[in-house]
C-alpha positions in Angstrom: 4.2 1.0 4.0 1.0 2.0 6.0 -2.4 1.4 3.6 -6.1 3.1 4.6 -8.8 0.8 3.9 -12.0 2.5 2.9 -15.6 1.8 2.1 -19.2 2.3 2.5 -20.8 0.0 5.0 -21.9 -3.6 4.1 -19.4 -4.2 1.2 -17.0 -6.4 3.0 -14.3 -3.9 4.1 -13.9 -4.6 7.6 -14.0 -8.6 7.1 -11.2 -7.9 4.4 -9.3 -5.7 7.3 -9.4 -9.0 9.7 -8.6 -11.7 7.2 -6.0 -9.7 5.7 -4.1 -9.1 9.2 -5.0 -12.2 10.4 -3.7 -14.1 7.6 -0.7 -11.9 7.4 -0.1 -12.2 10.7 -0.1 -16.0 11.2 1.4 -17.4 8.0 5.2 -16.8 8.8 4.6 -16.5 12.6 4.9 -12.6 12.8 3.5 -11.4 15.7 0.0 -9.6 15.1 0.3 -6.5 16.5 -3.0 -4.0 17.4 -1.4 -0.4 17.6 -5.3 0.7 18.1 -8.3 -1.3 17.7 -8.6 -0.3 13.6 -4.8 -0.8 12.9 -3.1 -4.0 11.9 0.5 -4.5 11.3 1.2 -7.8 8.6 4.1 -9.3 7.3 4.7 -9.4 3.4 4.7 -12.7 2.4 8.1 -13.4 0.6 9.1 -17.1 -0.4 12.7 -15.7 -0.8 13.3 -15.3 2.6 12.7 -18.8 3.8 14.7 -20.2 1.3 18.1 -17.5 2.0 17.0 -18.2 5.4 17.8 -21.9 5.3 20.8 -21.4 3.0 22.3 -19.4 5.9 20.8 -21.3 8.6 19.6 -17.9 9.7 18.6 -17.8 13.8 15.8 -15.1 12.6 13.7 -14.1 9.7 12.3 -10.4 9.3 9.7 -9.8 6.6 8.9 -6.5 5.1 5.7 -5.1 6.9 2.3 -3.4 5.9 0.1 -1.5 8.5 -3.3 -1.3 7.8 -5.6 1.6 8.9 -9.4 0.4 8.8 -11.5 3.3 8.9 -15.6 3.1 10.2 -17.6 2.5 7.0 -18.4 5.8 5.7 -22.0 7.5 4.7 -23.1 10.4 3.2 -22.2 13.0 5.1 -19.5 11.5 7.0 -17.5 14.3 7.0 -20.0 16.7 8.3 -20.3 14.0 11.3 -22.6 11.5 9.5 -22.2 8.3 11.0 -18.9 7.2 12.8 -16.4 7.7 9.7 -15.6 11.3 9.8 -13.8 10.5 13.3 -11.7 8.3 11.9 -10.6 10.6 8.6 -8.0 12.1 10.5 -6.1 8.3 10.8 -5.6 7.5 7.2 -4.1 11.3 6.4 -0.9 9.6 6.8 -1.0 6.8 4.6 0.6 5.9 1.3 -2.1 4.7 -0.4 -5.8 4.1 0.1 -7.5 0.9 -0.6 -10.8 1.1 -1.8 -13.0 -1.8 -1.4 -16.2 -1.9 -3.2 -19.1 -4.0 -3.4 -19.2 -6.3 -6.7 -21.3 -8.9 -5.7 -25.5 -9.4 -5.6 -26.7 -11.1 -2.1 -30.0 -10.6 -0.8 -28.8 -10.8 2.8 -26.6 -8.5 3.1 -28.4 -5.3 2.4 -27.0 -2.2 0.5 -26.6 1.2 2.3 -28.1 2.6 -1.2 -30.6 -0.1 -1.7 -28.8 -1.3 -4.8 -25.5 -2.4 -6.0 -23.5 -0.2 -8.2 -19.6 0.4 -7.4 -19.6 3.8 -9.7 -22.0 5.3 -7.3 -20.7 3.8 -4.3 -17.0 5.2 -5.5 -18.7 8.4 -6.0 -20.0 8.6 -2.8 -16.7 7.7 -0.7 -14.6 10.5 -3.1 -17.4 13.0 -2.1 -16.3 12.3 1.5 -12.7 12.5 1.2 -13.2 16.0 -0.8 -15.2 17.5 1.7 -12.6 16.6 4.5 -10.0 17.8 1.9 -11.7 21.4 1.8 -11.8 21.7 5.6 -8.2 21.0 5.7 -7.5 23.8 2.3 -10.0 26.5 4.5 -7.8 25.8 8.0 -4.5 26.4 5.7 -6.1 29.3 3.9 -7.0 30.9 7.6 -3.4 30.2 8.7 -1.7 31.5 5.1 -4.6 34.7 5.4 -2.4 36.3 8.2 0.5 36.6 7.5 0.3 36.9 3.4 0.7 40.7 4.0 4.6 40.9 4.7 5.2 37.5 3.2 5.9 36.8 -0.8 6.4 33.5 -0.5 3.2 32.7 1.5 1.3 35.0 -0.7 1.9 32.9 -3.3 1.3 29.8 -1.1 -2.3 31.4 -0.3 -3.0 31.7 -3.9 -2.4 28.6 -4.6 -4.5 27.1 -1.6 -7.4 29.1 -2.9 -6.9 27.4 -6.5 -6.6 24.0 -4.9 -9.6 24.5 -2.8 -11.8 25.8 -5.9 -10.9 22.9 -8.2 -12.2 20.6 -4.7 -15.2 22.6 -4.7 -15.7 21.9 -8.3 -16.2 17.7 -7.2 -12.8 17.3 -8.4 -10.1 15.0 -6.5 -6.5 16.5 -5.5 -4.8 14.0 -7.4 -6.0 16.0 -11.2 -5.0 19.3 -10.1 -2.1 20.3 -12.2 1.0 22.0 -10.5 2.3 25.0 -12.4 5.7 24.3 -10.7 8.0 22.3 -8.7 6.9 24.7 -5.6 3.7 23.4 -6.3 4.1 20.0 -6.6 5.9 20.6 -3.5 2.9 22.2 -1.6 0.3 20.2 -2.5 2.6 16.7 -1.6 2.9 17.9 1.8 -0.4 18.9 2.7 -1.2 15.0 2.9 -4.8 15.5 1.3 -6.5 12.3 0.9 -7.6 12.9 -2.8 -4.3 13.5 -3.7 -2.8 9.3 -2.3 -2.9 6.5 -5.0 -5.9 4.6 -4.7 -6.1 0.5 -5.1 -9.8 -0.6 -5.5 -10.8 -3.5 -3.9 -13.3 -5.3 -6.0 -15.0 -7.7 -3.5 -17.2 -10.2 -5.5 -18.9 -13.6 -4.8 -16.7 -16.9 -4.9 -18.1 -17.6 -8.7 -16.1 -14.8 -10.2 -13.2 -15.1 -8.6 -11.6 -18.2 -11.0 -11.9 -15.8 -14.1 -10.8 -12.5 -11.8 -14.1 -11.1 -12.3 -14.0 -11.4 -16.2 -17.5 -11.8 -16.6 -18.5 -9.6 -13.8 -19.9 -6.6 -15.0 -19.1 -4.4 -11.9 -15.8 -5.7 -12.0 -15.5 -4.0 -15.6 -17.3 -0.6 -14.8 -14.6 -0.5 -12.0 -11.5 -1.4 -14.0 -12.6 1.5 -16.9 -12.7 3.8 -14.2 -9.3 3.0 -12.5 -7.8 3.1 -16.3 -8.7 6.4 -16.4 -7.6 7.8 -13.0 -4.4 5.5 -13.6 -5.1 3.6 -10.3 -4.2 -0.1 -9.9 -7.8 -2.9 -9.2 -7.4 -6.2 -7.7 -10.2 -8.8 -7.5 -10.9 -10.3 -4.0 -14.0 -12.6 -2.0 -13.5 -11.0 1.4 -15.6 -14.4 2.1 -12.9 -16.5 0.9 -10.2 -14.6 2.6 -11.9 -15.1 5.9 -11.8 -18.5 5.2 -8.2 -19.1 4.1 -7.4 -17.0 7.4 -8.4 -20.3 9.8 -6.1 -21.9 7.7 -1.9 -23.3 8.0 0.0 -22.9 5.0 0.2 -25.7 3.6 -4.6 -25.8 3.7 -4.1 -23.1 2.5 -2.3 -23.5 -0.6 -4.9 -26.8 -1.6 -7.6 -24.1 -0.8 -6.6 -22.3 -3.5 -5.7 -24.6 -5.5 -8.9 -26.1 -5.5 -10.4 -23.1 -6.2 -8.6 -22.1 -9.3 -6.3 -19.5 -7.4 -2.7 -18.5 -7.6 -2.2 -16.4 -4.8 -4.6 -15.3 -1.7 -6.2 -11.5 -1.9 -3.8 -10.4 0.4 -0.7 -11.0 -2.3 -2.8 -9.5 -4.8 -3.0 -6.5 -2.8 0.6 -6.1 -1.6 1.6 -6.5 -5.5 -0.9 -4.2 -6.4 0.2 -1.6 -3.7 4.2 -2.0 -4.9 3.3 -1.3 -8.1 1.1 1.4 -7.6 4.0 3.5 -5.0 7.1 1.5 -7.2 8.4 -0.1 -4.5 10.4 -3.3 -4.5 12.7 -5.4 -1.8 16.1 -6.4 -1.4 17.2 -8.4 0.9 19.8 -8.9 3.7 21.1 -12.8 4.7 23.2 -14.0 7.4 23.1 -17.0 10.2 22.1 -13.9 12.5 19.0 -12.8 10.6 18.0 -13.0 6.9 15.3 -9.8 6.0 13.4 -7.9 3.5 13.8 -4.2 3.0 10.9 -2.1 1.3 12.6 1.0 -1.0 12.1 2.9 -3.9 12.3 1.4 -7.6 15.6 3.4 -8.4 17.1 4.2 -4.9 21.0 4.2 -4.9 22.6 1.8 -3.1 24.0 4.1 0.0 20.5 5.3 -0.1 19.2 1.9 0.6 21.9 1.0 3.0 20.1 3.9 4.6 17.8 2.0 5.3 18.9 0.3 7.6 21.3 2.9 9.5 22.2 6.2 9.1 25.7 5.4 9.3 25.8 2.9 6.7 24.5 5.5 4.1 26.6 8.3 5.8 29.8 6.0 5.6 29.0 3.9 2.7 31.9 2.2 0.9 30.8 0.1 -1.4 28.0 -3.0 -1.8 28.8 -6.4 -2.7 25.6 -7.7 -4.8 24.7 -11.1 -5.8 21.1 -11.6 -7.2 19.0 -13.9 -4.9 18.2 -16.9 -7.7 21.9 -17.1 -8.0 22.6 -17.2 -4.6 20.4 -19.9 -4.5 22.0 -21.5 -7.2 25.8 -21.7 -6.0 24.2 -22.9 -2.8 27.1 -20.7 -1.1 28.1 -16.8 -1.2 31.7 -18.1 -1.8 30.7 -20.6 -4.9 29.0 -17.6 -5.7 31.7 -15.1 -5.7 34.0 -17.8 -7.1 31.8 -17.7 -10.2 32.1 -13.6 -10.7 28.1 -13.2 -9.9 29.3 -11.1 -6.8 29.6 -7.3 -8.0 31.4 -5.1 -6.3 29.2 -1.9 -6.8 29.6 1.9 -5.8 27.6 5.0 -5.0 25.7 5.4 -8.3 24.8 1.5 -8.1 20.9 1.4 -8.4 19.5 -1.7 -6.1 17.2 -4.3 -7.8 14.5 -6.2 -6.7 15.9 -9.4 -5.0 19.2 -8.4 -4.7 21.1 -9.4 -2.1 23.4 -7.1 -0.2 26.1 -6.6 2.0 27.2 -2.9 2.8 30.8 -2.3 3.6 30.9 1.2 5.4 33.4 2.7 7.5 31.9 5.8 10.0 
């Protein structure tokens, strides 16, 4: 799963980016990995795999794992070379999802691009951006379409339906509420990886007071939750302040940290449920004394699907899955008290994987 992180200057985005990956990095040991100097790679923190792990003595664990693509606070006019952000546009085109963070918190020191706070505006501002780069990318398509429409039925209807996406973009509106007349459609605009058109997760980055009640009595907080209701996209409360903090920390500070402050879970588990939710993802998971690990798939795939996963072959010569749900793997302390028990299934092709189940594919290539 690969996540943009995006935000004006000054509201906390790029110390969320390095407590996130630091944190991720350094709770289970995964190795922090800079592909380029605004990309972190972090493991998803998963208290199932330690446990199967020590069930099976495993020699290695293998989390699921997020990159994050931190993008040069944008201004006005970023994408018309404003600023460093418009540079940077070009990175997040690939992502799943883009991660919003916006400034919910009043401080005196740390001053406001705008001169004020107010996360509608600010939101406003960053979705003008991401339009604007969206309608550059429409006119280059609509160039490309424009030549050879002529002799071509198919991309004559594609050019008409550039032209319509384009309008409703020059209208203020994102990609995401233009409705497809077909399948075709739907088709088109997916792969044209428009940034208006990726689920969005807002960030909303308050002061360490309103964290306890997750921003309950924060009215910024609110203003932001009405407007993610409404463009069915998923909020998570977060102190970028306090995630720096809990970065420094070793597991076990870190769970008296947040203990102490009222907390369940750090920011970055609130985002990486968030971010499941929002793209329906889930894990199962794999366990042996070789290696125990997490694999990220579709709510709903099929099991040779998800044996895909992890090898062409096993999809492609998929015979059937033995399943036994994690908690009761747990439970029977072995696979073969498990088995013994008849909570092993022996599932075929139309068998639909569920979150925490763990597998073993029998295949035959």
């Amino acid at each position: 799963m690969k996540l943009g992180i995006v935000g004006l200057p000054n509201v906390g985005k790029s110390t969320l980016f390095n407590s996130l990956t630091k944190a991720g990095a350094e709770s289970a040991n995964y190795p922090f990995c800079t592909i380029d100097p605004n990309v972190g790679v972090v493991m998803v923190p998963d208290e199932r795999l330690k446990l199967l792990a020590d069930l099976y003595n495993s020699a290695k664990v293998t989390p699921a794992v997020i990159e994050f693509v931190d993008i040069a606070g944008l201004v006005k006019g970023a994408s018309k070379g404003e600023g460093l952000g418009n540079q940077f546009l070009a990175n997040i085109r690939e992502v799943d999802a883009i991660v919003h963070v916006v400034r919910c918190f009043e401080d005196t020191n740390v001053i406001h691009v705008d001169g004020s706070v107010d996360p509608i505006r600010d939101i406003e501002t960053i979705n003008l951006e991401l339009i604007f780069s969206d309608i550059e990318i429409m006119e280059r398509r609509i160039a490309k379409a424009s030549k050879g429409a002529r002799n071509d039925k198919t991309l004559a209807k594609e050019l008409d339906f550039l032209q319509r996406v384009k309008a409703h973009l020059e209208d203020g509106k994102m990609a995401v509420s233009f409705t497809a007349e077909d399948d075709e459609e739907t088709e088109w605009i997916s792969s044209y990886n428009l940034l208006t058109y990726k689920p969005v997760i807002f960030a909303a980055n308050v002061a360490e007071d309103d964290l306890a009640d997750d921003g309950a009595s924060n009215r910024y907080v609110q203003s932001v939750r009405e407007l993610a209701e409404k463009e069915n996209s998923e909020v998570f409360v977060i102190c970028a302040q306090i995630e720096q903090e809990i970065a420094e920390l070793d597991d076990d500070e870190k769970k008296m940290f947040l203990e102490d402050l009222g907390l369940k879970e750090s920011g970055l588990e609130k985002l990486i449920k968030a971010s499941y939710s929002l793209l329906g993802l889930i894990s199962y998971l794999t366990a042996g004394e070789t290696e125990t690990r997490a694999w990220t798939i579709e709510n709903g795939t099929k099991a040779p699907q998800a044996a895909g996963k992890i090898h062409s072959d096993f999809e492609r010569g998929f015979i059937r899955a033995e399943v036994v749900n994690y908690q009761n793997l747990l439970d029977c302390k072995t696979y073969a008290a498990a088995k013994e028990k008849g909570l092993v299934g022996l599932e075929g092709k139309d068998y639909v994987v569920k979150d925490g189940d763990v597998v073993l594919f029998r295949f035959n290539v």
